[in-house]
Kinemage of the C-alpha trace (Angstrom):
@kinemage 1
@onewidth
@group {chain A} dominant
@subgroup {mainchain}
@vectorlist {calphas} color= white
{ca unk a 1} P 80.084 110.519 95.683
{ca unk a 2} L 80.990 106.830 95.422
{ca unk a 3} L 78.253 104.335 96.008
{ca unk a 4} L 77.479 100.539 96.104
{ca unk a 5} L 76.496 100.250 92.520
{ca unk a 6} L 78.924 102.436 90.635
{ca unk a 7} L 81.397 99.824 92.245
{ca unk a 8} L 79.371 96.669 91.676
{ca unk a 9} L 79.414 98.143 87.663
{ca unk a 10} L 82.902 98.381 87.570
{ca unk a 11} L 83.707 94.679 87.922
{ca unk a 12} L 82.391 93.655 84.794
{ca unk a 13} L 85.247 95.486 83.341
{ca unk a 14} L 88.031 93.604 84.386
{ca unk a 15} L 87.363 90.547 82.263
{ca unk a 16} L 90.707 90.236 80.380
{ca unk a 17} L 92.700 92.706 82.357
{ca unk a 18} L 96.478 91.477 83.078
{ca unk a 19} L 97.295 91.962 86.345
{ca unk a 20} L 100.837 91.676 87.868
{ca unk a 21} L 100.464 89.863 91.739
{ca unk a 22} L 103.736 90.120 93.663
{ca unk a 23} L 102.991 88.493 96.933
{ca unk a 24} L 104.329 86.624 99.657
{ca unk a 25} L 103.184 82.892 98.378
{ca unk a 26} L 101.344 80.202 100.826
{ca unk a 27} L 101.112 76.890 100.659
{ca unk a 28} L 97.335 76.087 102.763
{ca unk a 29} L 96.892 72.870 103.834
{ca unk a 30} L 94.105 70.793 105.480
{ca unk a 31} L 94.455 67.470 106.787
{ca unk a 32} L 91.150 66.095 107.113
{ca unk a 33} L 89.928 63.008 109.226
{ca unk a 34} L 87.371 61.881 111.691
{ca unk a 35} L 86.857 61.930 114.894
{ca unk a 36} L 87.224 58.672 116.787
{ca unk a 37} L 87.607 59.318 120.322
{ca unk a 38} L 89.492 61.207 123.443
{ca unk a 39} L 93.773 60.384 123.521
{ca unk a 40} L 94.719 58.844 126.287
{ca unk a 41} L 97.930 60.840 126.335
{ca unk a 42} L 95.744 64.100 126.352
{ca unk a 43} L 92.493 65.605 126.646
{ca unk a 44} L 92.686 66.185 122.994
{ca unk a 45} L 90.729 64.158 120.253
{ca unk a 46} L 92.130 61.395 117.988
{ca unk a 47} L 91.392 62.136 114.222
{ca unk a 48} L 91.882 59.465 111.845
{ca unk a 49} L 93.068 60.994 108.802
{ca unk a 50} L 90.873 60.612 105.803
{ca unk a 51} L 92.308 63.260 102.966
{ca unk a 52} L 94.644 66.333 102.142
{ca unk a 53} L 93.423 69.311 100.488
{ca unk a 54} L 95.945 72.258 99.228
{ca unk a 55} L 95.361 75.463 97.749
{ca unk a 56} L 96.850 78.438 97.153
{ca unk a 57} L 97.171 80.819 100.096
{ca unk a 58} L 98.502 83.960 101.056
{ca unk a 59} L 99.465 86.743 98.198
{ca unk a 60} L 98.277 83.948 95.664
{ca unk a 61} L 94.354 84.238 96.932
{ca unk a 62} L 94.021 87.572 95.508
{ca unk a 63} L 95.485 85.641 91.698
{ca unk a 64} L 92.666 82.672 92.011
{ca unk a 65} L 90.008 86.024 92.910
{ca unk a 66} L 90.963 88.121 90.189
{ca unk a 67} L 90.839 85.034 87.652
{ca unk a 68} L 87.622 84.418 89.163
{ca unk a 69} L 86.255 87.855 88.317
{ca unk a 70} L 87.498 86.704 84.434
{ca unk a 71} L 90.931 88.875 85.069
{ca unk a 72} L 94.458 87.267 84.033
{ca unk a 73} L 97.009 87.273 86.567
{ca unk a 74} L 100.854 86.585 86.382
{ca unk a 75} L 102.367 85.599 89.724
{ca unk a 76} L 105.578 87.143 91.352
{ca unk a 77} L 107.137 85.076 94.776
{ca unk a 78} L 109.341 82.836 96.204
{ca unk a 79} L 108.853 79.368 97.397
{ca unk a 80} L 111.492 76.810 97.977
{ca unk a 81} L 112.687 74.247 95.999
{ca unk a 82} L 111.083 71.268 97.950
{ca unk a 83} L 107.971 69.263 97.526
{ca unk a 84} L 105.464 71.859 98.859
{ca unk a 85} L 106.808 74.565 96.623
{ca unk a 86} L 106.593 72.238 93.330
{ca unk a 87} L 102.569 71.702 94.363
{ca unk a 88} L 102.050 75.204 94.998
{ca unk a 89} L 103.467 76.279 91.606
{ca unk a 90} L 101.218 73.361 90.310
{ca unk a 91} L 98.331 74.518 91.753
{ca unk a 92} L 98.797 78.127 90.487
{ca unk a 93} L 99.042 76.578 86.972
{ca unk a 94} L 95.711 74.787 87.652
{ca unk a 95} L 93.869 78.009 88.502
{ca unk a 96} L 95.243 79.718 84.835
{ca unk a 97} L 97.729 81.638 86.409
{ca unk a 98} L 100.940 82.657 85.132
{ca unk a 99} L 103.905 81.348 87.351
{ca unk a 100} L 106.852 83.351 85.210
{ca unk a 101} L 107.847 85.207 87.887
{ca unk a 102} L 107.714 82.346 90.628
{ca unk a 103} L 111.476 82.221 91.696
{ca unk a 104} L 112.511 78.742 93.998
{ca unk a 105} L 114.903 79.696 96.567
{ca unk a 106} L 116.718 76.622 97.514
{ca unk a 107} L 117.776 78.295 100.926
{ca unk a 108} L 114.357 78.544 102.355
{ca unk a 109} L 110.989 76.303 102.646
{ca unk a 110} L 108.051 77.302 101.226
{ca unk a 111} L 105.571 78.700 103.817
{ca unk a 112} L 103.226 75.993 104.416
{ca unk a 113} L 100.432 76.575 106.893
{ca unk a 114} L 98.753 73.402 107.770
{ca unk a 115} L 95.399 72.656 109.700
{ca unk a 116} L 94.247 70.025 111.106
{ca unk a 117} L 90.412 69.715 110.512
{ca unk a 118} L 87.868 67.132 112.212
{ca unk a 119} L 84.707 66.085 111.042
{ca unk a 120} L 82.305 64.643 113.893
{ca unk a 121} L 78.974 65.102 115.533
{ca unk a 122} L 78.987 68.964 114.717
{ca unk a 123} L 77.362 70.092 111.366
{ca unk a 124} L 80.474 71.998 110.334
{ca unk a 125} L 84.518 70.658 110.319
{ca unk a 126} L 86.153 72.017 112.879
{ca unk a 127} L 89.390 73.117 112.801
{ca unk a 128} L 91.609 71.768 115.634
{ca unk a 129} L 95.025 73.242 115.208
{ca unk a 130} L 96.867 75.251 112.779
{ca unk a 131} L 100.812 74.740 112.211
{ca unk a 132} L 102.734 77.477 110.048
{ca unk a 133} L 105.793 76.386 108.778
{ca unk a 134} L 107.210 80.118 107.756
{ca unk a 135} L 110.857 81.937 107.285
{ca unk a 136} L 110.609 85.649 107.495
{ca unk a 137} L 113.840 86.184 106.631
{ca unk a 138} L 114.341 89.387 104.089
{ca unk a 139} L 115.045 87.858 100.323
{ca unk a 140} L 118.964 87.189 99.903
{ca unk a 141} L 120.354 89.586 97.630
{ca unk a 142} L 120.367 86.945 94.886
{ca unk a 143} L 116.801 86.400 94.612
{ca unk a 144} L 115.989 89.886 95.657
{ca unk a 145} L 117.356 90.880 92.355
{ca unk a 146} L 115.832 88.028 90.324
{ca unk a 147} L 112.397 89.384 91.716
{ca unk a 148} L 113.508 92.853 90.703
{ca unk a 149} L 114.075 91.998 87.560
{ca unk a 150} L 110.716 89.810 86.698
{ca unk a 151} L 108.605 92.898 87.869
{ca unk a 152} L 110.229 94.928 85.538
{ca unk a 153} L 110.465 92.617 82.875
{ca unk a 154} L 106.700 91.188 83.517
{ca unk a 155} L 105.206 94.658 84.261
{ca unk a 156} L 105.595 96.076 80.802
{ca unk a 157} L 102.656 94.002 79.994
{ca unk a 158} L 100.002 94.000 82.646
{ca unk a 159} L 97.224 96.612 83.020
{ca unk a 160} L 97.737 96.922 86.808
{ca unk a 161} L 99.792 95.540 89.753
{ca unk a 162} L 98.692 94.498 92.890
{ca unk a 163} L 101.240 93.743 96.180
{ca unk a 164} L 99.635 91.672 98.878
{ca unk a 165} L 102.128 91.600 101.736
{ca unk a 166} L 102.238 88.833 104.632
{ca unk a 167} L 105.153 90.118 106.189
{ca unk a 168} L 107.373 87.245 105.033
{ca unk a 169} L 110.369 88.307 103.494
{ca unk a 170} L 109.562 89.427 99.735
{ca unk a 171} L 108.397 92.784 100.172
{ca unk a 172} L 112.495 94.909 100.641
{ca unk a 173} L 112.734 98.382 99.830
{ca unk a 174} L 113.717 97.210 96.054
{ca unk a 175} L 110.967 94.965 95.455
{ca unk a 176} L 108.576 97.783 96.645
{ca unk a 177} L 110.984 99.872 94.369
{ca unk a 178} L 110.280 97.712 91.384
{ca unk a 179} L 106.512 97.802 91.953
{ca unk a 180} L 106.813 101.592 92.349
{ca unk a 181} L 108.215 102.006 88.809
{ca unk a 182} L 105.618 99.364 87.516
{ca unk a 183} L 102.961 102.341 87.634
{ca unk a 184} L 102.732 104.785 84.833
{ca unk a 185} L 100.459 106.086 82.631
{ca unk a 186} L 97.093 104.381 82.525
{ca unk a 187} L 98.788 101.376 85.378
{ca unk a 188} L 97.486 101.648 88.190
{ca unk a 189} L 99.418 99.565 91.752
{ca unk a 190} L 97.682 98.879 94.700
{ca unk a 191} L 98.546 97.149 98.189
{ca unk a 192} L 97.186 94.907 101.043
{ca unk a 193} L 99.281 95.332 103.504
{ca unk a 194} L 99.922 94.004 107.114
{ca unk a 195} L 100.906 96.856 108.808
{ca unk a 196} L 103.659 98.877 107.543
{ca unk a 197} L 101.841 101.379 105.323
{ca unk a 198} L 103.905 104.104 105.011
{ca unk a 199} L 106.500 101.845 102.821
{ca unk a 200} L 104.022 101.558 100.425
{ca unk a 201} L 103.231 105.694 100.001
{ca unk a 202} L 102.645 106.926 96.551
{ca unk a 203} L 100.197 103.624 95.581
{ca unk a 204} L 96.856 104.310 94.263
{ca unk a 205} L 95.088 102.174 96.419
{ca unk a 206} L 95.990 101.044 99.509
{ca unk a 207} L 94.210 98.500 102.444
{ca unk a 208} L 94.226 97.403 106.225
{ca unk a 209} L 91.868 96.132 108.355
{ca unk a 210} L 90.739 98.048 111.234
{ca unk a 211} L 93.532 96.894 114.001
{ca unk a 212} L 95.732 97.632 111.663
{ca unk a 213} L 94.729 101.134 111.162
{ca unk a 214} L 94.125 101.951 114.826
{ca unk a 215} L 97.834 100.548 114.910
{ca unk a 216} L 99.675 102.938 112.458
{ca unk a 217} L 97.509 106.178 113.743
{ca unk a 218} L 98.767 105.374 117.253
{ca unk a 219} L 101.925 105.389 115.752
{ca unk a 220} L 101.444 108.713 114.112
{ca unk a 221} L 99.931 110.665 116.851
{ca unk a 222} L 101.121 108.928 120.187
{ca unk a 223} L 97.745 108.174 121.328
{ca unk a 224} L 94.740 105.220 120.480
{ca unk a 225} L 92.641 106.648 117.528
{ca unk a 226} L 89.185 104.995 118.357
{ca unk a 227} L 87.139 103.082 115.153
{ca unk a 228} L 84.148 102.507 116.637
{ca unk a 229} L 81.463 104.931 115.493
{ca unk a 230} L 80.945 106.121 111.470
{ca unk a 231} L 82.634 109.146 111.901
{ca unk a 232} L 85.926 107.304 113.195
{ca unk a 233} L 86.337 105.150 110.366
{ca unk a 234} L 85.802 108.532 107.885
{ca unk a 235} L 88.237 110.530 109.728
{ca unk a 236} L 91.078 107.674 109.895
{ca unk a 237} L 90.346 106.631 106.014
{ca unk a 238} L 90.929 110.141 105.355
{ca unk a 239} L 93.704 111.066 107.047
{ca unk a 240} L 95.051 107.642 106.004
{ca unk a 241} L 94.857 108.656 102.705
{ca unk a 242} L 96.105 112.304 103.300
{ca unk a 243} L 99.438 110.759 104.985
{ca unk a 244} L 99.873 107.810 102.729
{ca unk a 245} L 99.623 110.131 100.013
{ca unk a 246} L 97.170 107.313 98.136
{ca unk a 247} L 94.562 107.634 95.914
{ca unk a 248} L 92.265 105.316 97.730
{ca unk a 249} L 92.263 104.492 101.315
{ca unk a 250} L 90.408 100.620 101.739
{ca unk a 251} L 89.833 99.939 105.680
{ca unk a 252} L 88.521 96.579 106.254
{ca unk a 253} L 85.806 96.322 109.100
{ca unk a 254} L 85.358 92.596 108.910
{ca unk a 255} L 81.300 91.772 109.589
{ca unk a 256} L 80.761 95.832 109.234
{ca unk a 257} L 82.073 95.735 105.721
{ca unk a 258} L 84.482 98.224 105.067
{ca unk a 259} L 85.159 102.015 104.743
{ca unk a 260} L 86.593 103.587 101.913
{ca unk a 261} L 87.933 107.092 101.252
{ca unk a 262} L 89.401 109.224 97.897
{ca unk a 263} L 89.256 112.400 96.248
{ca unk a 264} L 85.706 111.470 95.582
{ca unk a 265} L 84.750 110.971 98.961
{ca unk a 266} L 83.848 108.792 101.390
{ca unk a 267} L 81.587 105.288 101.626
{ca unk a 268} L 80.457 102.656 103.922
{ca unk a 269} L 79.999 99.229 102.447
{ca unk a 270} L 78.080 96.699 104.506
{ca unk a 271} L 79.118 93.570 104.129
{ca unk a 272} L 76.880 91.579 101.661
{ca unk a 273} L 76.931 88.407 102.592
{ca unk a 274} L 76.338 88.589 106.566
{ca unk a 275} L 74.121 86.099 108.148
């Protein structure tokens, strides 16, 4: 049976693993300011601007975590040739992480998700208002094969791969295709994916969060599948993993933790950090 500390043993281990990210890549930005007082123009509040921060986002968080955890990463995406792609590819540098297989597609922007944050009488920033600046456009053919061809290329020497997908273009049928091929042997490839799990069949390990899983067993069996008690989340990890055809089924239960399911069995992880 898997439990809390067989898993909190294992990370130890990947201190100098390579692992191959190929993710949908995110510019976040936060514009920063105080505020002054109500607009006249609307009942909204006027923030005087006061700094921008940026940081990776998207299928680069999961890089800047595994580098935290002492892993090394090399980065697969597309961003665009403009000014937020060159700081994004900057930033990823920064961090120690490998940008060879970071393609710039002139023909699209980079997806830039900025938020405007106030500081004021509260304790905390608040965030105000969020604007995404996203194309979700399928890769052109061009740098569909360009990605292709880094995964295979960049593959050959990384200890695992890892797809985190946002739903924003990167992830076609031959990028998952390259990934695919990427596992062999002792490699192991594993997904975060919203929604569309069944493109993704075959992975070892493979995650949602909770709406997401209620969505796709809808889908399979033409009714709501309930996760609200334990035995819910066991019987949709499992049959998760029993459609999926994965080695490990990860469902996300945000402030509950998460459930998790393999040929090992199943676990419950409460969250460790809740307040």
């Amino acid at each position: 049976m898997i439990d809390r500390t067989a898993l909190l043993a294992a990370i130890p281990r990947l201190a100098g693993r390579h692992v191959l990210v190929v993710g949908d890549l995110f510019l976040d930005e936060y514009l920063v300011g105080q505020v002054v007082r109500l607009s006249r123009e609307a009942p909204i509040p006027v923030v005087e601007f006061e700094e921008c921060r940026q940081l990776p986002g998207g299928g680069a968080n999961p890089s800047v975590n595994v580098v935290a955890l002492g892993g090394r990463v090399t980065q697969v995406g597309v961003v665009g040739d403009d000014a937020a792609g060159r700081s994004l590819i900057a930033l990823l540098e920064q961090a120690g992480i490998g940008v060879d297989g970071v393609i710039m597609d002139p023909d699209r922007p980079t997806t830039t998700k900025t938020r405007v944050v106030a500081r004021g009488s509260l304790r905390f920033p608040q965030q105000l208002a969020r604007i995404d600046r996203v194309d979700r456009r399928p890769l052109p053919a061009g740098v569909e094969s360009q990605a292709v061809a880094r995964i295979d290329a960049l593959s050959r020497n990384a200890d695992a791969g890892l797809v985190s997908d946002y739903r924003s273009g990167l992830m076609t049928s031959a990028v998952i295709g390259a990934v695919r091929r990427a596992r062999s042997g002792e490699r192991l490839v594993s997904v975060d994916s919203q929604g569309r799990m069944d493109h993704f069949s075959g992975f070892d390990l493979a995650k949602c969060n909770h709406h997401e899983a209620q969505d796709y067993l809808a889908g399979l069996t033409g009714r709501k599948f309930a996760l609200e008690a334990e035995l819910d989340f066991k019987e949709a990890t499992s049959r998760l993993q029993r459609e999926l055809n994965v080695g490990t089924m990860l469902i996300t239960r945000g402030p509950a933790g998460l459930s998790m399911c393999s040929d090992a069995g199943y676990v419950h992880l409460p969250a460790a950090n809740r307040s």
